[in-house]
N, C-alpha and C positions, 0 to 999 in steps of 0.2 A: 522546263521552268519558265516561269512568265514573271513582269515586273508590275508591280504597282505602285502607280503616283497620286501621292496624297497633298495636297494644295489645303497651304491651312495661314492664312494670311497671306496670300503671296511669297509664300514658302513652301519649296515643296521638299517633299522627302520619301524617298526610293524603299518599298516592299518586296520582298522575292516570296514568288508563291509557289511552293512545291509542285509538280507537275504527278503526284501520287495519290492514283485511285482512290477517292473515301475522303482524301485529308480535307478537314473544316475549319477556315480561319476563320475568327470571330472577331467582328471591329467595334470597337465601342470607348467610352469613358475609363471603364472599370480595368483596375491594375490585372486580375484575373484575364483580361481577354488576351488575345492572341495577337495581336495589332490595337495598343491602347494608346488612345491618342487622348491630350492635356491642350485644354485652352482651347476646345472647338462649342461654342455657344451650339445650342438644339442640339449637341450629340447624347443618344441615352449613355447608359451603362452598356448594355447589350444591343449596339446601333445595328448589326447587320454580319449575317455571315457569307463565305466565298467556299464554295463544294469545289472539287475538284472531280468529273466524270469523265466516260468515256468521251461526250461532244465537249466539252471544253468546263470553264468555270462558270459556274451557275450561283447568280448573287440570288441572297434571299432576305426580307427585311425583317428583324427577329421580333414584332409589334412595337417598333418604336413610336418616342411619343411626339415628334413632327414626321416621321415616315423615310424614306428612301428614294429618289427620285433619280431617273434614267432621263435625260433630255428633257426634263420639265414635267414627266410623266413619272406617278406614281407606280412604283414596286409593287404591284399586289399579292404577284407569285410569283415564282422562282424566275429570275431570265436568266438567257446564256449571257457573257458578258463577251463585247465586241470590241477592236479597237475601232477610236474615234467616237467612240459616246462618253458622254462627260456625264458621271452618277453623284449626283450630291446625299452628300449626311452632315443634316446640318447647316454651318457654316463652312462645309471643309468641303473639298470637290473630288472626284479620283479616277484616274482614268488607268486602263489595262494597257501592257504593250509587250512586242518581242511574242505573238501567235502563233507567228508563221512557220515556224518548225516544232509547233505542240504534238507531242507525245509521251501521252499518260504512261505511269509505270504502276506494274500491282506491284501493292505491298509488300514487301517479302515476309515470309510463313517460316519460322525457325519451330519444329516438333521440338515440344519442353521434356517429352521422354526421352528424346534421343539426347539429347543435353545433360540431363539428369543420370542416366545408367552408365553413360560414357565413361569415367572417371573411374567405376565400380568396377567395371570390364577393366579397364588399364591398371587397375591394382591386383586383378585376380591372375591377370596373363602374366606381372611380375615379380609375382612372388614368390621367392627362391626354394629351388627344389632342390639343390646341391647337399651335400653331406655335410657340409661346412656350416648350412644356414641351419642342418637341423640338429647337430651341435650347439648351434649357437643358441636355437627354443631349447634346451636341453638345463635343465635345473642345477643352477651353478652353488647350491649350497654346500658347503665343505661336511663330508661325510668319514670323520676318522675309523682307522681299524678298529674292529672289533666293535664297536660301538653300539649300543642296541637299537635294533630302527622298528622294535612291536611298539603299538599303539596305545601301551601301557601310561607309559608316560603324560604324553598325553592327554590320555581320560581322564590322570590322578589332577593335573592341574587343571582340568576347565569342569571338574566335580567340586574342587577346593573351595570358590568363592562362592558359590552353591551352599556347600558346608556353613560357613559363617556365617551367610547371610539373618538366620533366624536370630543370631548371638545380637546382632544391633538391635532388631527389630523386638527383642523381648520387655519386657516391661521389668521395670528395677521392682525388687522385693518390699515389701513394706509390711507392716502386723496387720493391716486392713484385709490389701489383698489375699495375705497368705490365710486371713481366718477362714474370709472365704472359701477361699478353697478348702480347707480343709472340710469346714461344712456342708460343701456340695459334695464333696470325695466322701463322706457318712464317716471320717476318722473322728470327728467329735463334732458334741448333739448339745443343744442349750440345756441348760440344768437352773433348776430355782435358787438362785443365793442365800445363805443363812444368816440367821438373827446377827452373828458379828459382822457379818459381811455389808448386812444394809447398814449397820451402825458405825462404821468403818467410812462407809460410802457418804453416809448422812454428813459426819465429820468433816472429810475431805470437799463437801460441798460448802458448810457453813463459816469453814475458812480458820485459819492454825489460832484468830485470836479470841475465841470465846462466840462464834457464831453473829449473832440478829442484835445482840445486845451490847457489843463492842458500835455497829454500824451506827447506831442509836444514839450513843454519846458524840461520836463526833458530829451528828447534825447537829445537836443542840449546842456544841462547843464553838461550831461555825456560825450558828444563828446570834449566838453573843456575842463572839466578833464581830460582828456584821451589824449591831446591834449598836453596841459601844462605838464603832466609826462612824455609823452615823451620829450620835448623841454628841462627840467631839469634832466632826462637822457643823452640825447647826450651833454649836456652842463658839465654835471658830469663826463664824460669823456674823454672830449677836452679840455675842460676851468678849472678843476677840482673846478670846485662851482655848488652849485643844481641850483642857479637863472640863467635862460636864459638872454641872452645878450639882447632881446627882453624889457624885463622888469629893464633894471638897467637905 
């Protein structure tokens, strides 16, 4: 593991950089990076990252928009980083330290199947083979004497709600439906109605008081009421009396 010192006003402040094969810090602005640094004028978002390889830390400038500089000298590709070089980002300065006993670790490799079937395997080798345990899987429903244990029973009840079912779903009776049906069953066929029959029907359409000619009178009955309130209107308001001059 190696330290980095970040100088950011005349302040500095201590990074530990993993000494693990592959691992990439990323320096910059942005809350997202790996080492985000607040209040460094000309730092990007994405200022600059730090490799960790076999030959040591390798900076790299990740196209920032003032660049990366090594001694006054522009980052252009990757360098090792040394102690006693001062690499500017920015306004902020930083230098590497604690080399001298660098030794990269690999990553370590955890197989996700072994991890995964482990636990599978520990429930198969502990599960109880005793007479006790197969007792205990053993179907604890109380089974009286004598008792009938055919699958009659059964059948009758998971047939039952089966049974019913068509009784809700039927449609209630009515004279309509049931004509019909009788009509498509051929039990009975339309037949021509007779002279009473249409005079009966005639009747029951023209209504209990005398038919077309009872309708007749009360428009005319309504038209002279309607008639007379207006006449005792406009007389109520020229003559100031309800009775029309018609009628006095």
């Amino acid at each position: 593991m190696a330290s980095l010192i970040i100088t950011i006003n005349e302040r500095k402040q201590g990074f530990d950089l993993p000494a693990i094969l592959g691992k990439v810090t990323v320096i910059g602005c942005d809350d997202a990076c790996d080492i985000s640094l607040s209040g460094v004028d000309g730092l990007s978002h994405r200022q600059c990252s730090i490799t960790c390889t076999e030959q040591g830390f390798m900076l790299e400038d990740l196209d920032s928009t003032n660049g990366t500089y090594a001694n006054d000298t522009e980052v252009e590709e990757p360098v090792l980083m040394k102690e006693g070089i001062v690499y500017a980002i920015g306004d902020a300065s930083m230098i590497i330290a604690e080399l001298a006993d660098y030794a990269p670790i690999a990553p370590k490799e955890v197989p996700a199947t072994t991890a995964e079937t482990a636990p599978l395997e520990d429930k198969k080798e502990t599960a109880p083979t005793t007479p006790e345990a197969d007792k205990a899987e053993a179907p604890t429903a109380p089974i009286s004497d004598g008792e009938d244990t055919s699958t009659a029973p059964i059948g009758e009840e998971s047939t039952a709600p089966q049974a019913k079912a068509p009784e809700h779903t039927r449609p209630l009776p009515g004279r309509k439906p049931a004509r019909k049906n009788k009509l498509k069953a051929g039990k009975q066929t339309k037949r021509a109605l007779s002279d009473e029959e249409l005079k009966h029907k005639a009747k029951m359409l023209a209504g209990s008081f005398g038919g077309s000619g009872v309708s007749t009178l009360y428009v005319v009955i309504i038209l002279i009421a309607a008639l007379y309130a207006g006449m005792a209107l406009y007389s109520w308001q020229t003559e100031g009396t309800p009775v029309p001059a018609f009628f006095r």
